[in-house]
C-alpha positions in Angstrom: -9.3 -53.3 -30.8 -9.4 -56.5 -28.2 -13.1 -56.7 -26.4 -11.5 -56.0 -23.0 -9.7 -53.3 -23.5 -12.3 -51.0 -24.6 -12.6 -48.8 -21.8 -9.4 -48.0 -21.1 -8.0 -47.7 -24.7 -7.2 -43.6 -23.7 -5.1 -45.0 -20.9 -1.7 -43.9 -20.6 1.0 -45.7 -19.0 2.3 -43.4 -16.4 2.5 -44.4 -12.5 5.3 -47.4 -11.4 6.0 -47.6 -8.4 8.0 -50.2 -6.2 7.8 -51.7 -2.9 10.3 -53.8 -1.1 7.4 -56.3 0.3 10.1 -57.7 3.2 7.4 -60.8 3.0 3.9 -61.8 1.7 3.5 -64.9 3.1 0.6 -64.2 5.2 -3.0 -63.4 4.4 -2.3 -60.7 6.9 0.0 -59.0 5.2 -1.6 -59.5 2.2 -4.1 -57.1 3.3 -1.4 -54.5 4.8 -0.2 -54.3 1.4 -3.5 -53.8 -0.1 -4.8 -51.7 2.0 -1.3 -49.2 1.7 -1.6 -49.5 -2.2 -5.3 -47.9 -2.0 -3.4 -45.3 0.0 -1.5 -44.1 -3.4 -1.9 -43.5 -6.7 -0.4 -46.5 -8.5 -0.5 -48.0 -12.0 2.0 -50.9 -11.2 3.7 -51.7 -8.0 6.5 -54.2 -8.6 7.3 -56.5 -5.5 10.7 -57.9 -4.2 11.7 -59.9 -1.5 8.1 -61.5 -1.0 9.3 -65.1 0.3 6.8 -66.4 -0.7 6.9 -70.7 -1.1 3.9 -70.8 -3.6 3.1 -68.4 -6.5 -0.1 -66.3 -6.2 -2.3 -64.9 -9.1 -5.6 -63.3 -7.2 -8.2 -60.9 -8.4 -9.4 -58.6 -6.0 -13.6 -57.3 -6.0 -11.7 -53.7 -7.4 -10.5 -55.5 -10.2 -6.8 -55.0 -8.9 -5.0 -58.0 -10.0 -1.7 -59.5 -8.1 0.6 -61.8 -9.1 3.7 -63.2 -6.7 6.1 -65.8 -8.0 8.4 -67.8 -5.5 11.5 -67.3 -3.4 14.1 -69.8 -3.3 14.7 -72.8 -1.2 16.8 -70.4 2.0 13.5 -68.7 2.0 15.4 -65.7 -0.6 13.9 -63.4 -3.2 10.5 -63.8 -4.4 9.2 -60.8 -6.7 5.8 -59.8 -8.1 3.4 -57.3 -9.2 0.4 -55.6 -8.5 -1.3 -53.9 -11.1 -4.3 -51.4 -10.6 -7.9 -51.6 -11.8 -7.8 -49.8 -15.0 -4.6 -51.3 -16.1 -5.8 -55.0 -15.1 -7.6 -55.6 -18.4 -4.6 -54.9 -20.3 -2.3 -57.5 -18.8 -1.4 -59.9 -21.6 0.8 -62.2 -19.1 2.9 -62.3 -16.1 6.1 -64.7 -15.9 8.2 -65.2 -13.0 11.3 -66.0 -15.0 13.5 -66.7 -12.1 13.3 -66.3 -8.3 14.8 -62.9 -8.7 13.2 -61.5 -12.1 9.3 -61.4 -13.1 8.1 -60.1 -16.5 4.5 -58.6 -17.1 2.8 -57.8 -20.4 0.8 -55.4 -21.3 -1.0 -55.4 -24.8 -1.9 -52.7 -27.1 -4.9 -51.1 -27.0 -6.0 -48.6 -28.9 -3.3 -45.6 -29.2 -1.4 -47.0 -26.3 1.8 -49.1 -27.7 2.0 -52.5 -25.4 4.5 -52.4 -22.2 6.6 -55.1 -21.0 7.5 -54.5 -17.1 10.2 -56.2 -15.4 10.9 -56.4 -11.9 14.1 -57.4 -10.2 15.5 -58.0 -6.9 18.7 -57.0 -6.4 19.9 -57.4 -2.4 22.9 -55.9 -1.2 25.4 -56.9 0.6 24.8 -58.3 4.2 25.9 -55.1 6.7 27.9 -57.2 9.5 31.6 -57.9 7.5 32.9 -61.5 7.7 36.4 -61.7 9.8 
């Protein structure tokens, strides 16, 4: 059994949720998100459409951990994750493999299998119709 995970090794896997973010570019809306997660029950809240230009990794005084990879050059995509306080000491890794797609692992611990957790943003199409 790894040393961190030994409090949460009954943990099961159980409460995704998703959150189109619009943008987290700002410290201020940094804390609007928080503050709405704490609002809800959540294991993992995957991100998309953050805009952000520099990825994120903080670690909150809960213990919630977020990670937030990039958008693209136009100021496009941008996805991440926040994962609550009794899931954080599982997290293995989190990957932004593209603008668009981010990966986070979750190891075993104890009777609960490891989790990998992708998140992808998908837009649709534009509403106004080109002539």
């Amino acid at each position: 059994m790894h040393a961190n995970c030994r409090r949460s090794c009954r943990y099961n896997y159980g409460q995704p949720c998703t959150f189109n973010a619009r943008t987290l570019a700002s410290q201020a809306c940094l804390e609007d998100l928080m503050m709405q997660a704490r609002k809800n029950k959540y294991d993992v809240i995957g991100l998309t459409k953050t805009r952000r230009h520099r990825a994120l990794h903080a670690v909150f005084e809960t213990g919630e951990e977020l990670f937030l990879g990039t958008c693209d050059s136009r100021g496009v995509g941008g996805v991440g994750v926040l994962v609550s306080t009794p899931l954080a000491m599982n997290i293995d890794s989190y990957e932004s493999l593209t603008t668009r797609i981010g990966r986070l692992r979750l190891r075993k611990c104890g009777l609960t299998p490891a989790l990998t957790i992708f998140v992808a943003y998908a837009p649709t199409r534009a509403t106004k119709k080109r002539s």
